[in-house]
N, C-alpha and C positions, 0 to 999 in steps of 0.2 A: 293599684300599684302605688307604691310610695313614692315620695319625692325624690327626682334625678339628686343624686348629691345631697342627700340630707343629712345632716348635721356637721357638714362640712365647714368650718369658720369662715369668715369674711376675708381676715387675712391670713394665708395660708406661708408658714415659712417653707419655702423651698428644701428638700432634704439637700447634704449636701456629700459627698464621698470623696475617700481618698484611697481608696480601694477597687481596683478592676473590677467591674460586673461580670455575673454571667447566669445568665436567665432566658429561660423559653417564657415566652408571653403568646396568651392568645385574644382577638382584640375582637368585639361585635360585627357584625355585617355594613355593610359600603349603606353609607347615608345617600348615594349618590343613585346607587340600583333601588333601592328601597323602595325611594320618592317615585323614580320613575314605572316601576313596578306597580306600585299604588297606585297612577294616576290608570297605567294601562289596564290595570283590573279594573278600575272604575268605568272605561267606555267597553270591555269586553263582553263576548256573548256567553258568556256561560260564569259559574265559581271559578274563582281561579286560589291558588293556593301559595304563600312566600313562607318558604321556610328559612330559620333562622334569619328573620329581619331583625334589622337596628329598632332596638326600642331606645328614643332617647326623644329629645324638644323638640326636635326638627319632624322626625318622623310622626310623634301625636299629634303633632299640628297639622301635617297631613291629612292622618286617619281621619280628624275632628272637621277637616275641611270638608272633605270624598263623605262622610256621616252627612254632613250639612245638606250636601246637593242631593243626596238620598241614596246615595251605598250602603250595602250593609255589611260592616265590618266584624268581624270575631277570632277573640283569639281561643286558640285550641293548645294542646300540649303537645310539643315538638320535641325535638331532639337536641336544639341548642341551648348551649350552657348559659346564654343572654338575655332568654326569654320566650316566650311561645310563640308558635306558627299563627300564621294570619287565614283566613278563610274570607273570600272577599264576593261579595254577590255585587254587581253592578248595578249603577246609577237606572231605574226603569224609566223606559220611554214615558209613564202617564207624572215625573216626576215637579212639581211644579209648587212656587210659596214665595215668602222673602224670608230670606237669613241673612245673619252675619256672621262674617269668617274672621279669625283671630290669626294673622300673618305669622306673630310673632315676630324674627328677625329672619324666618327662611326663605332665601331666597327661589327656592325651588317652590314653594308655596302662592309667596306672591306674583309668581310668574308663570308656573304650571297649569294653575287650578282659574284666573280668568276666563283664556277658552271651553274650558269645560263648562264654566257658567252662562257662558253665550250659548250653548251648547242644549241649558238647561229650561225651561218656559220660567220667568217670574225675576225677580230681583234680587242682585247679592252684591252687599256692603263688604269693604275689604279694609280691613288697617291692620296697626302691629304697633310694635314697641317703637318708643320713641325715634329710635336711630332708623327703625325702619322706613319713615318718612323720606328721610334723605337719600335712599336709595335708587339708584335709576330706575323708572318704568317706563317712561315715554315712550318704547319702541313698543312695548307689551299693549299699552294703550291705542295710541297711533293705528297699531296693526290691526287692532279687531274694529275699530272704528271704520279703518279701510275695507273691513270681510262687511261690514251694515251691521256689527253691534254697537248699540247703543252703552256708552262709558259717560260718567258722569264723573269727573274728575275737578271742577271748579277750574278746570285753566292750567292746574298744578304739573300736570304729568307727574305726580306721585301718588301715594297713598294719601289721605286713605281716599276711596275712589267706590262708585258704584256701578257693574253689570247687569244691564237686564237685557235676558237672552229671550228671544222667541222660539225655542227649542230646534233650531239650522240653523246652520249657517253657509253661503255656498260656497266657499272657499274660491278656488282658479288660481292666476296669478299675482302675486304680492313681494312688493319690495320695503326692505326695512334697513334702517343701520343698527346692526347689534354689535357694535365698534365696544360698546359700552359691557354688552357680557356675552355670553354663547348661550345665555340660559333663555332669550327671546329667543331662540329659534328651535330649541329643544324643547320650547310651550309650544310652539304652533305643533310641530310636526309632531308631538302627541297626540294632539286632538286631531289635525288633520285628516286623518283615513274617516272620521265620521264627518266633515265637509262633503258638501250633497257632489262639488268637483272635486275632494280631493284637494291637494297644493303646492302649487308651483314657486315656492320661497326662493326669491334673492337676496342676498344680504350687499349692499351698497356702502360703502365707505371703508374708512378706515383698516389695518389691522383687526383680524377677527379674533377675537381671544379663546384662550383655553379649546383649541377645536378639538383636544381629546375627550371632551366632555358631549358633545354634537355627536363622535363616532362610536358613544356610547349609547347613546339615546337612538339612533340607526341601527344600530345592532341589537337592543331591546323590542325595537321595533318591527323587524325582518323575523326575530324569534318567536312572535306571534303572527305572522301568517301577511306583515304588512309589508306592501311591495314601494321599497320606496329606491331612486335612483339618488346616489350623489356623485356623478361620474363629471362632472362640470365643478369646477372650484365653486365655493360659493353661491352656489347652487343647490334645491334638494325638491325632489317632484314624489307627492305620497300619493297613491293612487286611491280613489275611494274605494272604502271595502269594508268586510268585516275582521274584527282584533278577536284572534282567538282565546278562550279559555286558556290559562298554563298552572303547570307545576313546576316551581321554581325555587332552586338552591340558593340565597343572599350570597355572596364571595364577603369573607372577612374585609371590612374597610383599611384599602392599604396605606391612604392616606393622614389616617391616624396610627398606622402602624409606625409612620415613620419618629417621630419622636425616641419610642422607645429603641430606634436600629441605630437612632442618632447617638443616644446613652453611650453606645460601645466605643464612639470615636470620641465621647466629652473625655468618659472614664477608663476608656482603658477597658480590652475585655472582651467578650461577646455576648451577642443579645441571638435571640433564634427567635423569631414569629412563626407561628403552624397557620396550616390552610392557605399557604400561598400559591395562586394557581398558577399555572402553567401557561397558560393563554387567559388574555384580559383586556379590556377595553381602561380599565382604571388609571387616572395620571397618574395614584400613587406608585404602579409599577416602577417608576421614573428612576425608583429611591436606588434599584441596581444600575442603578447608572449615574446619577447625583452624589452616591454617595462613596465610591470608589473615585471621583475626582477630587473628594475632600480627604483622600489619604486611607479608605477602608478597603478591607478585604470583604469581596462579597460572594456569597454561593448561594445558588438555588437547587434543590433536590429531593427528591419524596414531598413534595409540597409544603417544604421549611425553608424559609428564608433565614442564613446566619452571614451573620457580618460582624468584625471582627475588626477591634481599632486601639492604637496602641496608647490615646490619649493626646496622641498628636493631631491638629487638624490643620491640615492645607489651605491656602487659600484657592478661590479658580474664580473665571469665569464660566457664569452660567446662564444661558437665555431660558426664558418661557417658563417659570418653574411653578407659576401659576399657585395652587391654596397652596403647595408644598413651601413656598418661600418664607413665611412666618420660620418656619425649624430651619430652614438652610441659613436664613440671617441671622441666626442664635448661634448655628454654628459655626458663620465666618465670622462673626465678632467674636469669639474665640479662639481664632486662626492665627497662624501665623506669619501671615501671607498678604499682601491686599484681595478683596474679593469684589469681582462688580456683577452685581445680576441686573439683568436685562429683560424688556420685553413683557415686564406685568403692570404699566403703567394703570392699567382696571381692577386693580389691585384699591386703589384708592374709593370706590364706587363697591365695597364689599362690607362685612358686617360694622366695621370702621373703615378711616382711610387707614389701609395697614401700611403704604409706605412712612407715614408721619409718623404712625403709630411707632412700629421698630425703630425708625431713627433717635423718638424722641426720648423710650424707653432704652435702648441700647445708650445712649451719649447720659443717661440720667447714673448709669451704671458706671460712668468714665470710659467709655469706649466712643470712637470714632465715627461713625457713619453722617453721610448724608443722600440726602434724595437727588435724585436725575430725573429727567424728561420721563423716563423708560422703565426708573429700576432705584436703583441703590448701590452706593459703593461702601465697603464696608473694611477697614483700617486696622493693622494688630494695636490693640492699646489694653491695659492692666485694667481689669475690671473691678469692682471692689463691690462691695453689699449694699442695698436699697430696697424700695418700694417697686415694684414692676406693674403699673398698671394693667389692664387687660382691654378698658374701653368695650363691656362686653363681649368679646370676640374670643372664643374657645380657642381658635389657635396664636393669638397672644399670650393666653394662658399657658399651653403647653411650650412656650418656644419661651416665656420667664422657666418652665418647672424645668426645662434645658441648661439655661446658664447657671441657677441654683445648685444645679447637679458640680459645677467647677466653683463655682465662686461662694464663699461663705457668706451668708447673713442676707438673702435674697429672699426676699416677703413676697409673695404674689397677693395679691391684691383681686377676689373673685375668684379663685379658682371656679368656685361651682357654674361659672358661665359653660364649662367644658361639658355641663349634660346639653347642651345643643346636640352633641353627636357621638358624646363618648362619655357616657354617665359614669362609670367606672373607673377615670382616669385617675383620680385623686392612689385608690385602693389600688390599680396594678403599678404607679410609680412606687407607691412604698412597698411594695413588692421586691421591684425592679433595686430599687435603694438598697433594702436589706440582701440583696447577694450580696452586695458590694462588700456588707459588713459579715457576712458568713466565712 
């Protein structure tokens, strides 16, 4: 497979349009089901099969992970236009060595794939790119050290850090603060149904963030055969058992869909995404309801999402908006309106801190924002042309290829960070661009 984004430039000028869009776009598989698919094919009893998954950085790092501890992964030829089907044979009980696993910057990676290594007989080193260091683990840690696996961390609660697993672990009762992501607790209750009890997860402290993300991994979970209760806030009991075999359809990733729905409301126009389903566990659903408070017209029908913007964008208030907030902040520093978002204070604890990150990159562009406890307030002010850093983070990149889209002479800086989860992105904006000019 070639390189995600290859020969993409370093600095990428934003296209820019002065002409209504209008484009059907169709965008890869949910990096979010992917992950978790993967991890589940890995403890299941039998092949199990993902059709049209995400191929991108996030998801090979995956594969290369679940390869490591001794899955056998393969791709076959499918029916999606992104790339082939996956064929997964699970991790065998006699599997046992020392590896090292390459994080990357996924945070589904460094926090899915632990348990599974306690899980495993032998020793597994864990790190990633630079930033990935700074990212929270402590709870990820903490927690397996509480089940009696042994983590060898120096003290750090970060990466890079070492598991060795005796191949059980008993699981029972276990308290954690995942104050800091929802992604600590959507690791354990992966692995959990193979804990010799099963587990009885509390989460203690703080605000829990992103719980649309926990009621997707529940729901992945139930769909192979595993009996788990979350009828208790903050609470989740997975019962010990076996994870079935499946055959599984990827849902197009809505959360990178949103960008291009955003296009309609920078430019003027409409955008249509296919394969939008009907029922979903995904935050990016959210985008029919975020994005109609920023002034769009939204429809969903035959499994197309078309939203519809006259180039005008509203200000609002909007809580919890979780990854989706990178494009919402692009689009209210475009607004016209003040705009305060709320409630994704763990936003700072992601592939960057993305609240600094937008601020500092938005005010660099002559726009207004600043940071709160919780969120972001974000000011109508005259934007002009710049440098848009990205600080690695794919959705900094798509949310500069956003204000580009209005403002002329807007450089991104990295685009190619966007094959994290959407290798493609560069080639469907100029897509998207060129309606503007048809």
């Amino acid at each position: 497979m070639s390189a995600p984004n290859a020969g993409v430039p370093a600095t990428w000028p934003a296209p820019f349009v002065t002409s209504p869009v209008d484009a059907t776009v169709a965008v890869p598989g949910s990096k979010s089901l992917t992950n978790r698919y993967l991890v589940l094919a890995a403890l299941a009893d039998g092949r199990s099969r993902l059709r049209a998954p995400l191929h991108s950085r996030d998801s090979e790092l995956m594969v290369s992970a679940l390869r490591s501890l001794g899955a056998t992964i393969t791709e076959i030829p499918g029916d999606g236009p992104f790339g082939p089907d996956l064929l997964i044979d699970p991790v065998p009980a006699a599997a046992r060595g020392t590896r090292q696993i390459d994080c990357g910057l996924a945070g589904t990676v460094m926090r899915f794939v632990p348990p599974l290594a306690g899980l495993v007989p032998g020793t597994t080193g864990f790190d990633g790119d630079p930033h990935a260091r700074s990212r929270p683990m402590s709870a990820i840690i903490d927690a397996l050290r509480s089940l009696g696996v042994q983590v060898d961390d120096d003290g750090a609660g970060s990466l890079p850090f070492t598991v060795t697993g005796s191949g059980r672990i008993a699981g029972g009762r276990l308290e954690i603060d995942a104050a800091a992501s929802s992604q600590f607790v959507s690791a354990l209750l992966l692995a959990a149904p193979r804990f010799d009890k099963g587990l009885h997860l509390v989460h203690r402290g703080s605000t829990l963030p992103s719980p649309d993300h926990i009621a997707m991994t529940v729901s992945v979970l139930r769909g192979a055969g595993v009996d788990v209760d979350d009828s208790v806030p903050n609470e989740w009991r997975v019962a010990p058992g076996p994870i079935a075999a499946f055959d599984t359809v990827i849902e197009p990733d809505l959360s990178n869909a949103g960008p291009f729905l955003a296009a309609a409301l920078v430019a003027g126009g409409t955008v249509r995404v296919t394969g939008w389903p009907a029922s979903t566990t995904q935050v990016g659903d959210k985008w029919r309801s975020i994005l109609p408070a920023l002034g769009a017209s939204v429809d969903l029908s035959g499994g197309t999402l078309t939203v519809t913007g006259t180039g005008r964008i509203s200000g609002a208030d909007l809580a919890d908006t979780s990854e989706l907030a990178p494009t919402v902040a692009a689009l209210c520093a475009l607004g016209s309106s003040p705009s305060r978002l709320t409630g994704i204070a763990h936003l700072r604890g992601h592939e960057t801190d993305r609240l600094a990150a937008l601020v500092t990159e938005i005010n660099r562009l002559g726009g207004d924002a600043e940071e709160t406890a919780d969120g972001l307030i974000i000011r109508p002010a005259t934007l002009h042309g710049g440098t848009w850093e990205t600080y690695a983070d794919h959705r900094m990149a798509t949310a500069g290829a956003l204000i580009g889209l209005a403002v002329p002479g807007v450089v991104v800086r990295d685009i190619s960070t966007t094959a994290k989860t959407l290798p493609q992105f560069p080639e469907l904006w100029q897509q998207l661009t060129r309606s503007a000019e048809a």
